[in-house]
C-alpha positions in Angstrom: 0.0 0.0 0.0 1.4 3.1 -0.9 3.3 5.0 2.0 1.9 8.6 0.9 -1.8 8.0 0.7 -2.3 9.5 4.2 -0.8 12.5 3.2 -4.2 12.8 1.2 -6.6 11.8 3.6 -6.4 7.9 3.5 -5.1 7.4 6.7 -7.2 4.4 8.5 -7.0 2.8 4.9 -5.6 -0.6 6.0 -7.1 -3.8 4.3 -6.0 -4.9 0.9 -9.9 -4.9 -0.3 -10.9 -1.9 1.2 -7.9 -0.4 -1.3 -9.1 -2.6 -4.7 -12.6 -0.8 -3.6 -11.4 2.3 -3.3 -8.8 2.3 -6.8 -12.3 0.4 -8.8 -14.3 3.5 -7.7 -11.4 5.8 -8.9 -12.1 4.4 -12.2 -15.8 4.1 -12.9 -15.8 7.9 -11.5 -12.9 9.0 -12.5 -13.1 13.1 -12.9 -10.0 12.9 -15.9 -9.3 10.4 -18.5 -6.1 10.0 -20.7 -5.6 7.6 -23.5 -3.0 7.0 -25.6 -0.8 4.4 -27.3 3.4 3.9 -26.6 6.0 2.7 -28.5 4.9 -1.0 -28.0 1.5 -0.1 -29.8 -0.3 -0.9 -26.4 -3.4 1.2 -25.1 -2.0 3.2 -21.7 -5.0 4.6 -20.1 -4.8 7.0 -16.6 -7.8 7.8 -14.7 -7.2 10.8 -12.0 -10.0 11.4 -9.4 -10.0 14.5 -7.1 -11.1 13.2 -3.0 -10.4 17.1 -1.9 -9.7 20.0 -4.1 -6.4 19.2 -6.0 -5.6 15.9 -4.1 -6.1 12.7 -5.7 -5.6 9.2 -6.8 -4.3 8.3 -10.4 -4.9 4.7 -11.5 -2.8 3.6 -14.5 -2.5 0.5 -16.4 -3.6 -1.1 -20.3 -6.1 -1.3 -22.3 -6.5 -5.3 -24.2 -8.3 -6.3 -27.4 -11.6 -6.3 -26.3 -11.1 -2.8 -24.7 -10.8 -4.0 -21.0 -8.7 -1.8 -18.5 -6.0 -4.1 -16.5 -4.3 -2.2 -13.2 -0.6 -1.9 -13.2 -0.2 0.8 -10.9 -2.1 3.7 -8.9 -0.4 6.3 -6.8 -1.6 9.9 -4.8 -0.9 13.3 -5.9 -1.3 16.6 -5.3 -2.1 19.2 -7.9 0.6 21.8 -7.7 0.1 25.5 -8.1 2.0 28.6 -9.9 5.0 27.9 -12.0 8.3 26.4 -10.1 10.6 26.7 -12.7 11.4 27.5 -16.4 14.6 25.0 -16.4 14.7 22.2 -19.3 13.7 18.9 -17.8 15.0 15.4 -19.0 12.7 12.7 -18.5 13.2 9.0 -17.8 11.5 5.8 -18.1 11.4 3.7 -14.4 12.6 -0.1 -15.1 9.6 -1.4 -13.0 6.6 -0.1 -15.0 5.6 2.4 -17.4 6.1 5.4 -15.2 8.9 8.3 -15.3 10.9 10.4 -13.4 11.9 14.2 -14.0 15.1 15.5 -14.2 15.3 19.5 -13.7 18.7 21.2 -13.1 17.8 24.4 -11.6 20.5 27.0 -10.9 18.5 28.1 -7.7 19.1 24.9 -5.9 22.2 24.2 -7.1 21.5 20.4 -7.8 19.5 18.5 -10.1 15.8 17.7 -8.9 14.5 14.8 -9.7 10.3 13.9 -9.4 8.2 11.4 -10.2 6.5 13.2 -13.2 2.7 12.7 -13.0 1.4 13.7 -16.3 2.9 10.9 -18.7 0.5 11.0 -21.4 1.5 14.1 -22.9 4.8 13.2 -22.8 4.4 9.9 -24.0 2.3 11.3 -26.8 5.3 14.1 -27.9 8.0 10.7 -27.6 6.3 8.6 -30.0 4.9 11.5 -32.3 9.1 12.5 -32.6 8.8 15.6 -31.6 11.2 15.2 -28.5 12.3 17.8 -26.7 9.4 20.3 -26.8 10.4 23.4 -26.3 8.6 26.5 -24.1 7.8 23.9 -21.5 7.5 24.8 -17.5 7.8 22.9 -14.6 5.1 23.1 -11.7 6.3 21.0 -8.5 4.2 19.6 -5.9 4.7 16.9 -2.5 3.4 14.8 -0.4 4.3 14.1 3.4 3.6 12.2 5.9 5.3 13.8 8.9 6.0 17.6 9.1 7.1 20.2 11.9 6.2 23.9 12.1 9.5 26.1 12.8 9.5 29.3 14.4 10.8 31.9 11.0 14.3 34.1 11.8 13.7 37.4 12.5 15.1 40.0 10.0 14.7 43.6 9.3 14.1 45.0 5.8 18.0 45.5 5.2 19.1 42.0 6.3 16.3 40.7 3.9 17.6 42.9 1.0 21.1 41.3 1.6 20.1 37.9 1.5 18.2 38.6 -1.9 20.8 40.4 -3.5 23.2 37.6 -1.9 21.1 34.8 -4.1 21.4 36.8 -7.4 24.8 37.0 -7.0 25.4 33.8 -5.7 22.9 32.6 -8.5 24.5 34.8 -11.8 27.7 32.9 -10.5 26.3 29.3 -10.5 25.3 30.2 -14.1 28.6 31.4 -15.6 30.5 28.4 -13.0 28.0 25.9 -15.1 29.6 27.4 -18.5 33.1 26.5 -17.2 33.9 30.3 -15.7 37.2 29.7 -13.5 36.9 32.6 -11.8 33.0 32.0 -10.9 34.1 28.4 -9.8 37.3 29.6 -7.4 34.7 32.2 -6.2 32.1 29.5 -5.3 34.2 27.7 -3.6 35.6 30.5 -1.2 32.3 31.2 -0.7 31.8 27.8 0.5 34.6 27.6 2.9 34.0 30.8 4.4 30.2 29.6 5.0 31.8 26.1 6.4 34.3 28.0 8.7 31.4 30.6 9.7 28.8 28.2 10.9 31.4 25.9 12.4 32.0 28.5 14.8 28.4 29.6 15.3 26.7 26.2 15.9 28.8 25.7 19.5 26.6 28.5 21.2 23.5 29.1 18.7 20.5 26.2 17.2 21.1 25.0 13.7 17.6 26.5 12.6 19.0 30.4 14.0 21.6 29.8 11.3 20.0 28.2 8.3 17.0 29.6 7.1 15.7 27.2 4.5 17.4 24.0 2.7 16.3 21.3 0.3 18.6 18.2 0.3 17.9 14.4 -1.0 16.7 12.1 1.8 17.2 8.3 2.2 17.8 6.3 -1.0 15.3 7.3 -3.5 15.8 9.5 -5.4 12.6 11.4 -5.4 12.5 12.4 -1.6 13.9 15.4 -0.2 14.6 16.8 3.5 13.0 20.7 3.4 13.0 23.4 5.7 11.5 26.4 4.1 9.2 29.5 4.4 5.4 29.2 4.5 4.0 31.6 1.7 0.5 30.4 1.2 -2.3 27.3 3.1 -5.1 26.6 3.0 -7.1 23.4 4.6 -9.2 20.6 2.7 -11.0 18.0 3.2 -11.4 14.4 1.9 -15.1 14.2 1.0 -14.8 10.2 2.0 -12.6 10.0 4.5 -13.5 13.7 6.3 -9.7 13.7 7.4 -8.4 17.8 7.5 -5.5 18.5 5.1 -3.3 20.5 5.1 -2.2 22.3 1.9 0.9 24.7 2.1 3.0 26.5 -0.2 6.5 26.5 0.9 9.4 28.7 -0.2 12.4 26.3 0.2 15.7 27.2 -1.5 14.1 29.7 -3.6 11.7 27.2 -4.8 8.2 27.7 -5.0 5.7 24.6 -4.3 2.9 23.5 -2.9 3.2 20.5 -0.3 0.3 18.1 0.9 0.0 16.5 4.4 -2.9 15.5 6.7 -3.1 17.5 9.8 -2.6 14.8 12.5 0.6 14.1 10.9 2.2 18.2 11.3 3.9 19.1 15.1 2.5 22.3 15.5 0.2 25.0 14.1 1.0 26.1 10.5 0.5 29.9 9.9 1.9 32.1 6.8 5.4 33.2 8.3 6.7 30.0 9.9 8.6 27.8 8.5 7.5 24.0 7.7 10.2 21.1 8.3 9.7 17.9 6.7 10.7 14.7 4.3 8.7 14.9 1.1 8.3 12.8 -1.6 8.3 15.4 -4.8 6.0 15.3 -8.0 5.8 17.2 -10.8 3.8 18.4 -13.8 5.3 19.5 -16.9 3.1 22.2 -18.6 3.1 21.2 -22.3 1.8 23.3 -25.2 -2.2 22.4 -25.5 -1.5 20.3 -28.8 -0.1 17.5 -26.2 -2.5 17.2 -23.7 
């Protein structure tokens, strides 16, 4: 059963049947349908159905002969909001089944993101219609988690917060010209670095870790699409499963410079989110690339 589907509102879902139930509604109700054929010439159908406003179940798998839809797969997501980034993405098959991961290197973070990509179709559709990579795409991230702490936010005056942002475009012009092969951005970086390393080194003996760092977003574990964030609360608002009745919470977070929207149920945050504060959690990360209309 899939880890994440409390983070949605499923969270006393615990019998294999009651889940089979629960995926067979998804289908005969399903609120979106997608159809389309691969490179094998097999029928890949998705149905998506919403259980609060923007989170959902998708429930993918073939289509035989005689038009009969056979499960592979289903999983939960949340629909992300705004755009997260402009960056190219690369996308890859998983070996397991026919889903994908995205692969975004975005300057802002300063490594490359990777998400389980949720809208296949259209990108299937653009693979087997040749017309690989499409340009004038943008990337809209969303995540689920399933256990999340509110953080106090650091206090800072207006000129403190007008360092730090003219700080990140410096720091983020540099990453730019270091990724062209600039020397002198490189050596610059990594000073940067060192002085940072010797800085909080000193610091962290008589001050908390979260005085000092204001947001991150760093891998977690061993897969590859779960992340450790700490960042800035920008945005909630609470839902609720229409069959379950279980609260969720749904909070846009400003981690790293990166804008998304994350999805948890509210017995599973310590604390009492509020714009301001800061939300500290493991996510698992998702992602919607916005195709031209001709693909969807």
């Amino acid at each position: 059963m899939h880890k994440y589907m409390r983070a949605i509102g499923f969270s006393t879902l615990e019998s294999r049947k009651r889940l089979q139930e629960l995926l067979a509604e998804t289908v005969m109700s399903a609120d979106r349908r997608s159809v389309t054929r691969n490179q094998d010439n097999h029928i890949l159908g998705e149905f998506c159905k919403d259980f609060a406003q923007g989170v959902g179940i998708a429930v993918c798998g073939e289509f035989d002969e005689d038009e009969r839809f056979t499960y592979e797969y289903y999983f939960p997501y949340l629909e992300g909001s705004g755009i997260t980034s402009y960056e190219d993405v690369s996308v890859e098959r998983h070996a397991d089944k026919e889903s994908y991961a995205g692969v975004c290197d975005d300057i802002k973070v300063g490594m490359s993101l990777i998400f389980y990509l949720k809208n296949k179709i259209p990108y299937i559709k653009a693979m087997i219609s040749n017309q690989l990579p499409v340009r004038g795409t943008s990337l809209t991230l969303s995540a689920l988690s399933v256990n999340g702490t509110i953080v106090l936010p650091i206090q800072k005056n207006e000129e403190q917060m007008e360092r730090v942002k003219q700080a990140s475009a410096t720091r983020s012009s540099l990453m730019a010209a270091a990724r062209k092969g600039d020397e002198d951005a490189i050596e610059t970086l990594t000073l940067e670095d060192m002085d940072m390393y010797t800085t909080i080194s000193r610091r962290i003996q008589k001050e908390d870790v979260f005085s000092l760092v204001d947001t991150y977003f760093m891998p977690y574990g061993v897969e590859c699409d779960q992340y450790s964030v700490l960042g800035e609360i920008v945005g909630m608002r609470l839902v609720t499963n229409q069959m379950t009745n279980e609260k969720i919470y749904i909070l846009r977070i400003c981690s790293n410079e990166l804008t998304f929207d994350v999805s948890i149920n509210i017995i599973d945050i310590y604390g009492e989110p509020q714009i301001g504060r800061r939300f500290k959690g493991v996510i698992w990360l998702q992602g919607n690339i916005n195709f031209p209309e001709s693909f969807a």
